[in-house]
Backbone as CSV, one residue per row, in Angstrom:
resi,resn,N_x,N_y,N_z,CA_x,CA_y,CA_z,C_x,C_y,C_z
1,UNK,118.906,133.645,93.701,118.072,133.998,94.830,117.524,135.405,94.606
2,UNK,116.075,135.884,94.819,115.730,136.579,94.651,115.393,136.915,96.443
3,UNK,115.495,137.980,97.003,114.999,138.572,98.582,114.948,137.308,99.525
4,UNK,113.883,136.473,99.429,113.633,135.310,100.294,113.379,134.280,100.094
5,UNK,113.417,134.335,98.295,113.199,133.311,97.604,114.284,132.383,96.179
6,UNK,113.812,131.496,96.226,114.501,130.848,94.784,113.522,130.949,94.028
7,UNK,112.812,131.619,93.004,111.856,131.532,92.754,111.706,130.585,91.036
8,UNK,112.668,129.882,90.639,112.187,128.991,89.936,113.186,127.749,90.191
9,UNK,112.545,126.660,89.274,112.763,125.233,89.461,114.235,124.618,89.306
10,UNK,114.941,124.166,90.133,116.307,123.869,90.012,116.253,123.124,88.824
11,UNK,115.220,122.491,88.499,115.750,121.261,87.520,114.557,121.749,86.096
12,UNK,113.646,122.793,86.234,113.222,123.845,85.105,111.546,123.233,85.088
13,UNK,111.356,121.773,85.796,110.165,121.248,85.816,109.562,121.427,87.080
14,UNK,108.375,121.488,86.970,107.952,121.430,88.824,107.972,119.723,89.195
15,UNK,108.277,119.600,90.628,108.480,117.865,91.082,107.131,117.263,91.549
16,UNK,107.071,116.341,91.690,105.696,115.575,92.364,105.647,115.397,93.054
17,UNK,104.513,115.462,94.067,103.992,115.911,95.206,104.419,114.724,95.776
18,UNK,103.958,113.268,95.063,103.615,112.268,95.848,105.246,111.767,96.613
19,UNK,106.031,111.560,95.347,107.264,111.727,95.645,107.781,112.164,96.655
20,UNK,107.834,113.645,96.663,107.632,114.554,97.640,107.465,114.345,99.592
21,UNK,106.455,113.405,99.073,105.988,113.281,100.696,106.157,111.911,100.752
22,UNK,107.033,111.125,99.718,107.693,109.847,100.467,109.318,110.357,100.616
23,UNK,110.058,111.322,100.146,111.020,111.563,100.849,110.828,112.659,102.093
24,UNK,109.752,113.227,102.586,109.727,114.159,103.578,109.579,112.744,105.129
25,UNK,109.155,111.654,104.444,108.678,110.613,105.456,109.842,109.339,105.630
26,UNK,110.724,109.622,104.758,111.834,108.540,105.009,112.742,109.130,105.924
27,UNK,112.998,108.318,107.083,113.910,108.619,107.953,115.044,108.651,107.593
28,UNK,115.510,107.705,106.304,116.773,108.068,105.950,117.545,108.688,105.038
29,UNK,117.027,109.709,104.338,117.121,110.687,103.359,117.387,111.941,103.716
30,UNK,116.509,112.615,103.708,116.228,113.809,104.576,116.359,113.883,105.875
31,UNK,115.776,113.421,106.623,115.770,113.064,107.848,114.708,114.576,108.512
32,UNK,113.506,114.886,107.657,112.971,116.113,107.753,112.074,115.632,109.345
33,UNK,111.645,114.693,109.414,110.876,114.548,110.356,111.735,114.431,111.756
34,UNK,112.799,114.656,112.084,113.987,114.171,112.728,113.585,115.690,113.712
35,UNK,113.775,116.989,112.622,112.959,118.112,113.074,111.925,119.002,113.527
36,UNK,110.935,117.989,112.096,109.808,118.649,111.802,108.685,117.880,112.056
37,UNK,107.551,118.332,112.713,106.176,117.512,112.291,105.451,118.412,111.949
38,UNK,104.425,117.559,111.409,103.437,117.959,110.649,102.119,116.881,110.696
39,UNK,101.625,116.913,109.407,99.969,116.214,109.513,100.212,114.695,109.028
40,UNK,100.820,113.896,109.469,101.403,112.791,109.202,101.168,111.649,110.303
41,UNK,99.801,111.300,110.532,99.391,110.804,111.982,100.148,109.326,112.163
42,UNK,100.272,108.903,110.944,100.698,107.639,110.968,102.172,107.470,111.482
43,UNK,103.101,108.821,112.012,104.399,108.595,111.926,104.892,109.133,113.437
44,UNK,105.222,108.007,113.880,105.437,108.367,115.262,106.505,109.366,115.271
45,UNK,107.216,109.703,116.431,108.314,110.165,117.139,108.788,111.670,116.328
46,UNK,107.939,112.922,115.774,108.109,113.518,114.791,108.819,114.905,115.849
47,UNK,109.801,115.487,114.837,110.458,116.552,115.486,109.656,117.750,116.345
48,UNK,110.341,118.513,116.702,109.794,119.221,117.676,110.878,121.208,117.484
49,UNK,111.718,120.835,117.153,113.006,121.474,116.941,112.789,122.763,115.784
50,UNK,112.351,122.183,115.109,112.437,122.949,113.288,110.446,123.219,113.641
51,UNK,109.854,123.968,112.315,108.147,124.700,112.635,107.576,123.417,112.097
52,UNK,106.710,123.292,112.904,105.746,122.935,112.165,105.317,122.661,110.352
53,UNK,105.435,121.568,109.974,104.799,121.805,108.584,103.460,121.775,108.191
54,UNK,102.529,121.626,109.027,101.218,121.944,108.569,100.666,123.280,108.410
55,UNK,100.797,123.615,107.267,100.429,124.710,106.671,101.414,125.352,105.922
56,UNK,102.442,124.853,105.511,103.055,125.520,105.054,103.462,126.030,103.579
57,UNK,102.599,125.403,102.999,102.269,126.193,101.733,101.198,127.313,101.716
58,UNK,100.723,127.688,103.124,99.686,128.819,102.880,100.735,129.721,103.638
59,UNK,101.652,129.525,104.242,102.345,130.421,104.897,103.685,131.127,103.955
60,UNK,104.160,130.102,103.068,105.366,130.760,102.404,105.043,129.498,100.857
61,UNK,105.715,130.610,100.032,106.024,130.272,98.507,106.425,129.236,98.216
62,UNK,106.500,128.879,97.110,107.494,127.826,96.512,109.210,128.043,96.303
63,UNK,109.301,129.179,96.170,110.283,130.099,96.315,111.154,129.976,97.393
64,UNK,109.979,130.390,98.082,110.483,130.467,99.953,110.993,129.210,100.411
65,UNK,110.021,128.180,100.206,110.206,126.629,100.706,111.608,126.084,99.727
66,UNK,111.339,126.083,98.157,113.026,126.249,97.894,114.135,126.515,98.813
67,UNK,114.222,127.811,99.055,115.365,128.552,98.976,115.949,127.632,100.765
68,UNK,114.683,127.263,101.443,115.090,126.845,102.955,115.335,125.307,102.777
69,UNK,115.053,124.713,101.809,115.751,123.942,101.601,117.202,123.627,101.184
70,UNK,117.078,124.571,100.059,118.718,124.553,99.685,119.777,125.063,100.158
71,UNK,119.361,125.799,101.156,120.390,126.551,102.016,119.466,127.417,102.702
72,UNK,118.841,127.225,103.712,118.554,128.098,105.640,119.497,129.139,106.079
73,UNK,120.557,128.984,105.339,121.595,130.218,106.373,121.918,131.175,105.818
74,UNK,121.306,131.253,104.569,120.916,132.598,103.528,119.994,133.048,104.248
75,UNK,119.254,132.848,104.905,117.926,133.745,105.301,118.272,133.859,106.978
76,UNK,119.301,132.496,107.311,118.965,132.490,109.061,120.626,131.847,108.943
77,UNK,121.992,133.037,109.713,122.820,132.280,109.900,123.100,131.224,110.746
78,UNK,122.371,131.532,111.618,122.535,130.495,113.196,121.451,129.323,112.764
79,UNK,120.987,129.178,111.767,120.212,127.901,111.687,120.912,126.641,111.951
80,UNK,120.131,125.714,112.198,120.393,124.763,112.816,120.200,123.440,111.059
81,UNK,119.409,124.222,110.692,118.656,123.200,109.074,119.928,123.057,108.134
82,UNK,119.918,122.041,108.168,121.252,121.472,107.129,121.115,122.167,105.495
83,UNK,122.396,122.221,104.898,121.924,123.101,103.673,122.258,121.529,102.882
84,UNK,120.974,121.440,102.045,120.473,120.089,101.470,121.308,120.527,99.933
85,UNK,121.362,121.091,99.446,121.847,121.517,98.081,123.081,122.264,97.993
86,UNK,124.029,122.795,98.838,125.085,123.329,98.748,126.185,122.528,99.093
87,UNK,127.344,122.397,98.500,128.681,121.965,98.603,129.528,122.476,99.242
88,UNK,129.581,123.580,99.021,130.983,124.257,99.621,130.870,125.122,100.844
89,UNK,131.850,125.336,101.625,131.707,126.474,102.763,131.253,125.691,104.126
90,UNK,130.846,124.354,104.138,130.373,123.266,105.139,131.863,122.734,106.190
91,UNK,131.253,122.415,107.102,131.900,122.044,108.032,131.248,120.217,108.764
92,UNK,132.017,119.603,109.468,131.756,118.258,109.377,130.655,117.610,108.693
93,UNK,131.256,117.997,107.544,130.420,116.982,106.657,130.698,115.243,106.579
94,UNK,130.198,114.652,106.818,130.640,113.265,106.544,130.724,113.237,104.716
95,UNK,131.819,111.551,105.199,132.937,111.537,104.145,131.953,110.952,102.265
96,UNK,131.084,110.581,103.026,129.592,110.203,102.003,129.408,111.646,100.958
97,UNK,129.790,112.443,101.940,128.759,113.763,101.286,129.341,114.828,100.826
98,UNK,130.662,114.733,100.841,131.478,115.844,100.513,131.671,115.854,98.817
99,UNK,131.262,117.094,98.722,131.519,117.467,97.077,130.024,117.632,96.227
100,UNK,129.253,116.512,97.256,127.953,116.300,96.775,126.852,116.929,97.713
101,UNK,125.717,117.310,97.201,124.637,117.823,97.997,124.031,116.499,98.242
102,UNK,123.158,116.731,99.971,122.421,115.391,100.225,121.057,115.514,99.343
103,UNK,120.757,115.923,98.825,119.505,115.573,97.873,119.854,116.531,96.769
104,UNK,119.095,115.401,95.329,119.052,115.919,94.158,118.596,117.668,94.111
105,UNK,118.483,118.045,92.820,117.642,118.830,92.652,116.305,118.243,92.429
106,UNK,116.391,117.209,91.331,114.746,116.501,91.344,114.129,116.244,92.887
107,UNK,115.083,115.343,93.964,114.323,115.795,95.083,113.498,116.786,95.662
108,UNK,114.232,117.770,95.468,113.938,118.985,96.059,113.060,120.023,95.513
109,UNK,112.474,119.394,94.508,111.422,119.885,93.683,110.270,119.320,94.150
110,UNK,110.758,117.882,94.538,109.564,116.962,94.816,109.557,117.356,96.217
111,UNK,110.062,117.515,97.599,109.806,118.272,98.197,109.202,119.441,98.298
112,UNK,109.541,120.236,97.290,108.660,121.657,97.485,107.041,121.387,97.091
113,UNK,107.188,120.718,96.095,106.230,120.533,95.553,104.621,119.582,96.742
114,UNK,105.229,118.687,97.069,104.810,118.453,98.547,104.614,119.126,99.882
115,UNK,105.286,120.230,100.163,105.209,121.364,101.037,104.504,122.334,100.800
116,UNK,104.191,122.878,99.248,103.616,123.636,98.667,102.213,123.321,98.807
117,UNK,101.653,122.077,98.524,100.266,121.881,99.016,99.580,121.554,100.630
118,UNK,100.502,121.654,101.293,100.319,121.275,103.064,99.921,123.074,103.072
119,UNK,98.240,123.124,103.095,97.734,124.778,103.016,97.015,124.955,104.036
120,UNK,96.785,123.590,105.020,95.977,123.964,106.100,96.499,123.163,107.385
């Protein structure tokens, strides 16, 4: 971690977008929309809780969008955003998920990488 950012690729490649924005849209993966909406007209019932994602590659880095993925409570302790890439130091974790992060690193490339172009 660099200040506010991760600023390179967990897995050393950048991920695909398209990818990207079929796990930001599966309810049962991520569960990003559970929080978040964004420019996704086709998808009903979208969070309200977590910012907005439209725009959020003109607002913060790849870095930035990393690092709040893989862990939010580096930057924000009282967050509410699940840490998608960390193992240890968690509390009711279900019994699925312990030891393991809920998304790859390739995910989470493909996430950023999808967040990274949402610029307007």
């Amino acid at each position: 971690m660099v200040s506010d950012a991760i600023p390179s690729s967990l897995t050393g490649t950048p991920g695909d977008a398209a990818r990207g924005r079929a796990l930001v849209m599966d309810r049962r993966v991520g569960l990003c929309l559970l929080c978040h909406s964004g420019p996704f007209p086709e998808e009903r019932f979208q969070g309200t809780i977590g910012p907005d994602l439209r725009g959020v590659g003109a607002r913060l880095s790849e870095g930035q969008i990393r690092l709040r993925i893989v862990d939010a409570a580096l930057l924000n302790s009282k967050t509410i955003m699940p840490a998608y890439f960390r193992t240890t130091g968690l509390t009711r974790v279900a019994a699925a998920y312990r030891g393991r992060p809920v998304l790859s690193a390739a995910q989470i490339e493909d996430i950023v990488a999808f967040l990274a172009g949402l610029r307007d």
